[in-house]
Wavefront OBJ file of the C-alpha trace (Angstrom):
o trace
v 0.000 0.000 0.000
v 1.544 3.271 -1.196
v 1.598 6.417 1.507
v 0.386 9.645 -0.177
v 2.003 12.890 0.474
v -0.025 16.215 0.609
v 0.864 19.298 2.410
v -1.733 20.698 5.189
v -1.677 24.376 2.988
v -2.603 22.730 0.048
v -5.222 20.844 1.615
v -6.790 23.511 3.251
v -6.337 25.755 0.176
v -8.566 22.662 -1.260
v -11.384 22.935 0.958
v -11.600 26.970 1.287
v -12.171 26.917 -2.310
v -14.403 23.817 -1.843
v -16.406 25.590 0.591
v -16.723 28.701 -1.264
v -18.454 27.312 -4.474
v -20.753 25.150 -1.938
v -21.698 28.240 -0.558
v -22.705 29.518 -3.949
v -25.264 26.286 -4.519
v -28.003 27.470 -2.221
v -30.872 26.309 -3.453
v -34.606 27.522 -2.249
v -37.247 25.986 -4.815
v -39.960 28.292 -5.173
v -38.337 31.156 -3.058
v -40.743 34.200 -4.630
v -44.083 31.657 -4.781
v -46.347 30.642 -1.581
v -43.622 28.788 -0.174
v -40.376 30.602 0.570
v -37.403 28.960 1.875
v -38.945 25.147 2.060
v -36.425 22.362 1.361
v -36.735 20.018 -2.008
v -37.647 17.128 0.342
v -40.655 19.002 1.610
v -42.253 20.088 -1.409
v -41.536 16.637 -3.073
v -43.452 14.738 -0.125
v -46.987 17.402 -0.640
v -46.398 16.734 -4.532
v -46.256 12.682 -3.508
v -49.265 13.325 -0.882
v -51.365 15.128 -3.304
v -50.863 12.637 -6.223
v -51.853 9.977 -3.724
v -55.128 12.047 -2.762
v -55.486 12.598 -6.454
v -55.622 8.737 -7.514
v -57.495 7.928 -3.957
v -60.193 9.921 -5.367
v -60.228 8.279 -9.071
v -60.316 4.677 -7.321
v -63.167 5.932 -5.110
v -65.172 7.391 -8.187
v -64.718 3.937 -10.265
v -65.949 2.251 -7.076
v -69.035 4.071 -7.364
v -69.599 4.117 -10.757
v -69.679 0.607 -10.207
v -71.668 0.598 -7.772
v -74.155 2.683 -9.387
v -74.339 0.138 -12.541
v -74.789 -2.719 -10.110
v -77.397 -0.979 -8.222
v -79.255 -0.050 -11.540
v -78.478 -3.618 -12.509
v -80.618 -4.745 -9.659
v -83.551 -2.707 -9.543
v -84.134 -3.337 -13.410
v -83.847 -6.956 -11.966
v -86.295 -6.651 -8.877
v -88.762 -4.420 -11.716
v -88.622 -7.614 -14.067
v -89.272 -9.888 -11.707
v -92.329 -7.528 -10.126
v -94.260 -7.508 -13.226
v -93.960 -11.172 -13.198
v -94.920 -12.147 -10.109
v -97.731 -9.828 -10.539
v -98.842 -11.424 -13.202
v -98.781 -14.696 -11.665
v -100.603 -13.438 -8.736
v -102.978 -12.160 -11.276
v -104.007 -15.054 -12.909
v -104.273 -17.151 -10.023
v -106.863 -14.571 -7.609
v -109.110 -14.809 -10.707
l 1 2 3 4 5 6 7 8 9 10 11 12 13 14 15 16 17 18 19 20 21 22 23 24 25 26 27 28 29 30 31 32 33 34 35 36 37 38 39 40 41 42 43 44 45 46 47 48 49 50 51 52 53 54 55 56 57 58 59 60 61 62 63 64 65 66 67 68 69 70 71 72 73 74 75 76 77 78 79 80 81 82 83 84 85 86 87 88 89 90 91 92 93 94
């Protein structure tokens, strides 16, 4: 294994210059909108959340449309078989 020689100046030359251009990367998304100052992490969690609440409400309106077509289903069912037990009934009083 092979030592490696650096000198502490150089090094610390290294990370002031390191540290400068990291200072220069600030980073506030939306920083003139409704949120100033929130961190990435935050705003990509609501965007997650909302999607979520978005497809939670698609899956609950297919539910009920399917509902609904069963439910029609079976009263056209329960009106079918009215008019024919009514009919039977019908025929036999008389």
């Amino acid at each position: 294994m092979a030592k490696i020689k650096i000198s502490q100046s150089k090094m610390n030359s290294y990370a002031t210059n390191f540290g400068d251009c990291a200072e220069e990367l600030d980073y506030y998304p939306l920083k003139e909108g409704n949120m100033p100052y929130s961190q990435s992490n935050s705003i990509n969690g609501l965007r997650e959340n909302i999607l979520q609440l978005v497809l939670s409400v698609e899956n609950f309106g297919s539910a009920a449309q399917q509902d609904a077509i069963r439910i029609k289903q079976m009263g056209e069912a329960f009106a079918e078989k009215d008019k024919d037990l009514s009919g039977h009934i019908q025929l036999e009083v008389q």
